[in-house]
C-alpha positions as CSV (number, residue, x, y, z in Angstrom):
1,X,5.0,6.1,14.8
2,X,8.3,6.8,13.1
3,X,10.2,6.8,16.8
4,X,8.5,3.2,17.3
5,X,10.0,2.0,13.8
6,X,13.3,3.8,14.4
7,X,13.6,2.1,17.7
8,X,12.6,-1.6,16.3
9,X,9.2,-1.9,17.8
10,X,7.3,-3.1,15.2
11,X,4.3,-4.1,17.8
12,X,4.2,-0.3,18.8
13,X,4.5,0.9,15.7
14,X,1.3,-1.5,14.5
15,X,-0.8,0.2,17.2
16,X,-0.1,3.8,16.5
17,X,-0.5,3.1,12.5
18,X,-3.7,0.6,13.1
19,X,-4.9,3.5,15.1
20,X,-4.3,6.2,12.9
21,X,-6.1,4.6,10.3
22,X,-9.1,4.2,12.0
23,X,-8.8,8.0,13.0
24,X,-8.6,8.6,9.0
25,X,-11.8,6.5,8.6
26,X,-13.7,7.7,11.4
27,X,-13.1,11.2,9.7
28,X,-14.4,10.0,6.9
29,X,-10.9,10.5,4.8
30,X,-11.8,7.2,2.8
31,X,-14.8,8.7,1.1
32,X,-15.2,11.1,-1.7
33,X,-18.3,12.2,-0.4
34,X,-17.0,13.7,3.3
35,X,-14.5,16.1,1.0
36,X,-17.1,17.5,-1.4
37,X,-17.1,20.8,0.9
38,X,-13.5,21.4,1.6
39,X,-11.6,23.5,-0.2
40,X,-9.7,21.3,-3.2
41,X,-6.4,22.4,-0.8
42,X,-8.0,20.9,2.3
43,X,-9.4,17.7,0.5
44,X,-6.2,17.2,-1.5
45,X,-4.2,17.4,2.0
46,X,-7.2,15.2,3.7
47,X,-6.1,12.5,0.5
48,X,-2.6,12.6,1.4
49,X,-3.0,11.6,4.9
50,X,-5.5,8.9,3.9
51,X,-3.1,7.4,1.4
52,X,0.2,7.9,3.6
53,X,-1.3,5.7,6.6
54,X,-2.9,3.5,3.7
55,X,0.4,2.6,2.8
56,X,1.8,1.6,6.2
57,X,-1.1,-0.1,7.2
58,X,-0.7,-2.7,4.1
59,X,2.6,-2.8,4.1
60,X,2.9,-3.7,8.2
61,X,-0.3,-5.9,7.7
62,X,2.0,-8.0,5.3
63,X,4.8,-7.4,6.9
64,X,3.4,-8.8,10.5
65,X,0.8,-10.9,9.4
66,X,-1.9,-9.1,10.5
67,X,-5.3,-7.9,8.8
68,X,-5.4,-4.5,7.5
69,X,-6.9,-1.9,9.1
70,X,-8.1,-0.4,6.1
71,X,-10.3,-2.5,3.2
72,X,-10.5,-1.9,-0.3
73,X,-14.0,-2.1,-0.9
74,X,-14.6,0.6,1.6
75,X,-12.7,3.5,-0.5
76,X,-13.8,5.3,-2.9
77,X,-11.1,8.4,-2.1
78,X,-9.2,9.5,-5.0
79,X,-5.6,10.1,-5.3
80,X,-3.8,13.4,-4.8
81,X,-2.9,15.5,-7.4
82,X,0.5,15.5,-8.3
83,X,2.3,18.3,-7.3
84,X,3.4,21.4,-9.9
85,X,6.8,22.2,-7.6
86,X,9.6,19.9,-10.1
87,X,10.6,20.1,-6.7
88,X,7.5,18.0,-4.8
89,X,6.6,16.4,-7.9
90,X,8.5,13.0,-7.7
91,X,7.7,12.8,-4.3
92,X,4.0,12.6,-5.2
93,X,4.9,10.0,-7.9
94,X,6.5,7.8,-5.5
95,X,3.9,8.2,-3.1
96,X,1.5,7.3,-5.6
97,X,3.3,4.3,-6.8
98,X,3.8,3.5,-3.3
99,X,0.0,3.3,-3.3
100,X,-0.4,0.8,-6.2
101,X,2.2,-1.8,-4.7
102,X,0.4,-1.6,-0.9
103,X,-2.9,-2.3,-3.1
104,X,-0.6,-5.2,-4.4
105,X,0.4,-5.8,-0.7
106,X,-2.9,-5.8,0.5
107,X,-4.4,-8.2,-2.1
108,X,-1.2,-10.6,-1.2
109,X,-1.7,-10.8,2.5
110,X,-5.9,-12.0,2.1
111,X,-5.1,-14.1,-0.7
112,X,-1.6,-16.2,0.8
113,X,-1.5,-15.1,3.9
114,X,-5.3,-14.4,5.7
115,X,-6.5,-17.5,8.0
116,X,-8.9,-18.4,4.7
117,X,-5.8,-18.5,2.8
118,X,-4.2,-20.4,4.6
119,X,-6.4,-23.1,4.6
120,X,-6.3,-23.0,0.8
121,X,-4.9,-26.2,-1.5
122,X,-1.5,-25.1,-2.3
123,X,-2.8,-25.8,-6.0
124,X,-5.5,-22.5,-5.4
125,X,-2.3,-20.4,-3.9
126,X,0.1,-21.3,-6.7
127,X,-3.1,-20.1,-9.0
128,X,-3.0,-16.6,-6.7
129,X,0.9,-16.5,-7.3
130,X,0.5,-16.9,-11.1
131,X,-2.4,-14.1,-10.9
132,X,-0.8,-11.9,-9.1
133,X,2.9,-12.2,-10.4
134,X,2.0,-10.3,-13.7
135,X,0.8,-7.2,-11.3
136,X,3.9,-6.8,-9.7
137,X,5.9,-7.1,-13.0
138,X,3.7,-4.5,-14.3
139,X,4.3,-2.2,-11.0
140,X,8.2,-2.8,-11.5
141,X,8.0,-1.9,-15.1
142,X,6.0,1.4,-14.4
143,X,8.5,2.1,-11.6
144,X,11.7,1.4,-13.5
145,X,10.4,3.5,-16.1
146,X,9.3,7.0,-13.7
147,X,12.2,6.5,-11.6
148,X,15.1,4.8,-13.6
149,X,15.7,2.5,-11.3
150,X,15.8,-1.6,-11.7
151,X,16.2,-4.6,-10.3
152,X,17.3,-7.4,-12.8
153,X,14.6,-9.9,-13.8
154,X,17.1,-12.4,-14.0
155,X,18.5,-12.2,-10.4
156,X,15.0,-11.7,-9.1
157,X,13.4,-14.5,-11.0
158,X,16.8,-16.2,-9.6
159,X,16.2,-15.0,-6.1
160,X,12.8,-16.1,-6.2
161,X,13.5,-19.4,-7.0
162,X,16.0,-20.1,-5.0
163,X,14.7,-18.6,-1.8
């Protein structure tokens, strides 16, 4: 997958992430219910995968305008602990924010993107925009604040505007 991207091959890359994901499904990595007998280090390494091809999957499924692979109202996984290593620890914070802002992704792509929205009245999208703008605030406000890093409003709102 990462050799695909590396090399510029996004249609590649989509078929080894589209099929990993359904790999992590048909293992059952998306349900609660098919950890409850691992050991809490297998499950919580069984979450990780999940949640790492989650986040491809909805960021390429924006990205190339296709449908996810993997649906929100089939997961009931949890997240991964965060790690106690200072060292791992920010990596699992930015892999769980990660999470939250493909969630955002996801939720962008059916409701401007998906064939039904699409054929929306551009009054309905701009309603979606205004519904969803607040979320991603909120994400770049939470992520500003874990990882000190920001973007101004005022050149994004600019940006926005503009572009």
């Amino acid at each position: 997958m990462l050799k695909a991207q590396e090399e510029g091959k996004p249609l590649l890359t989509w078929t080894f992430v589209s099929t990993g994901a359904r790999q992590v499904i048909s293992l059952g990595y998306h349900r609660e219910s098919s950890l409850k007998n691992d050991t809490a280090e297998v499950a919580n390494d069984k979450r990780q995968v999940f949640w790492t091809y989650y986040i491809v999957d909805k960021n390429l499924s924006l990205n190339m305008g296709y449908s996810s692979t993997m649906q929100d109202y089939d997961i009931d996984v949890g997240y991964f602990p965060l790690s106690n290593n200072p060292g791992i620890r920010p990596w699992d914070q930015a892999a769980l924010a990660m999470v939250d802002i493909s969630r955002l992704q996801g939720l962008i792509y059916e409701r401007l993107y998906s064939l039904q929205a699409l054929n929306a009245s551009p009054e309905a999208k701009f309603q979606v925009i205004n519904d969803l703008s607040p979320r991603l605030e909120k994400w770049h406000q939470e992520w500003s604040q874990v990882f000190g890093l920001s973007i101004s409003t005022s050149i994004r709102r600019t940006n926005c505007q503009t572009g």
